[in-house]
N, C-alpha and C positions, 0 to 999 in steps of 0.2 A: 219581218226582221227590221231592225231598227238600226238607221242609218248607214244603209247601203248607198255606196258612190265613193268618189274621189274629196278629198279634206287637206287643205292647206293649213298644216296649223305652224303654231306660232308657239317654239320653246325656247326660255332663255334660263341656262342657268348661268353661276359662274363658269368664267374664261371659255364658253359656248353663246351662240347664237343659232339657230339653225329653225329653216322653214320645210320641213321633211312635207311629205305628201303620203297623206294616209289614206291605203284602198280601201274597201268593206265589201266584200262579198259575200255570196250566197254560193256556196259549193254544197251540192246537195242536201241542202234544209242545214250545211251545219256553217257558221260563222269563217272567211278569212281574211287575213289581214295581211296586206302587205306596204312595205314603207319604201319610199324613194329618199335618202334622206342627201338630198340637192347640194351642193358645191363638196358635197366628200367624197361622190361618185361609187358608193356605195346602197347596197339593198338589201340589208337583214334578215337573216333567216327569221321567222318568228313561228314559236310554237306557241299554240292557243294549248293551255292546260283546262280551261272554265270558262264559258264564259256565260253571264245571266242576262236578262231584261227585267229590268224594277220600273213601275212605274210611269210606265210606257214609254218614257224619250229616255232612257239612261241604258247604257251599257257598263256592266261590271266585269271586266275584265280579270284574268288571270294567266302569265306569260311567261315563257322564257327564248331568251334571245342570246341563241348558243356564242355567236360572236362576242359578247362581252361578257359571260361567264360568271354572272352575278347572282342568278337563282333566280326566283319568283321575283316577275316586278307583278304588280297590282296596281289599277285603274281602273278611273270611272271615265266615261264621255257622256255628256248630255247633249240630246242635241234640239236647238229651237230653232225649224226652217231652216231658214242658209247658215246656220254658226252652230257651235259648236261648242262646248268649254269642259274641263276634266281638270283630273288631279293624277299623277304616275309617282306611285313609290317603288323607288330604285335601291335596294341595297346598295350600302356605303355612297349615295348620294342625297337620301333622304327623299321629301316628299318636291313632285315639280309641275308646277301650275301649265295648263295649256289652255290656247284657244285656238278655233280655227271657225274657215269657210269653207263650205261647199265647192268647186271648183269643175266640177265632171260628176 
C-alpha cells in the first residue's frame, strides 16, 4: 500500500488557508482516509468510492465527503519519501493544488 502514515499538507485556495492532516491506513487490505482539518476543529467524514495505485508512488483517488455535499471529488497524491504533492477537483471549486510531509 502506497503511502500509509500521517501527511501535513499544504492547501490554499481563495479566502482559505488550511494545513488539514491527512491519515492513510490499511483497514483490512482496503485503503482509509481520515483528515484533521486543524484550527476549524472539525474531522470529515470521508467515503472512499475508488481508489487505484499507478505507477507505484501515485494514489488515485475517488471521494465523497458527505459534509459538504458536493459529489465526487477526484485526486491524485504522489508521494517521494517524506513529501507528498497531488491535485483535488472539487465541484464548483475547480481543480486544487496540494503538498505535504510525512509527519507520523
Amino acid at each position: 500500500m502506497i503511502g500509509l502514515g500521517k501527511w501535513k499538507l499544504n492547501v490554499s485556495v481563495p479566502f482559505l488557508k488550511a494545513d488539514p492532516i491527512l491519515t492513510i491506513s490499511d483497514k483490512n487490505g482496503q485503503y482509509e482516509f481520515t483528515v484533521d482539518a486543524q484550527g476549524f476543529g472539525i474531522t470529515p467524514a470521508i467515503n472512499l468510492v475508488d481508489t487505484r495505485e499507478e505507477n507505484g508512488n501515485t494514489l488515485r483517488v475517488k471521494a465523497q465527503i458527505p459534509m459538504l455535499n458536493f459529489g465526487d471529488i477526484e485526486g491524485t497524491l504522489t508521494f517521494e519519501g517524506m513529501f507528498c504533492k497531488g491535485e483535488l477537483n472539487m465541484p464548483m471549486m475547480g481543480k486544487i493544488t496540494v503538498s505535504g510531509e510525512r509527519v507520523g
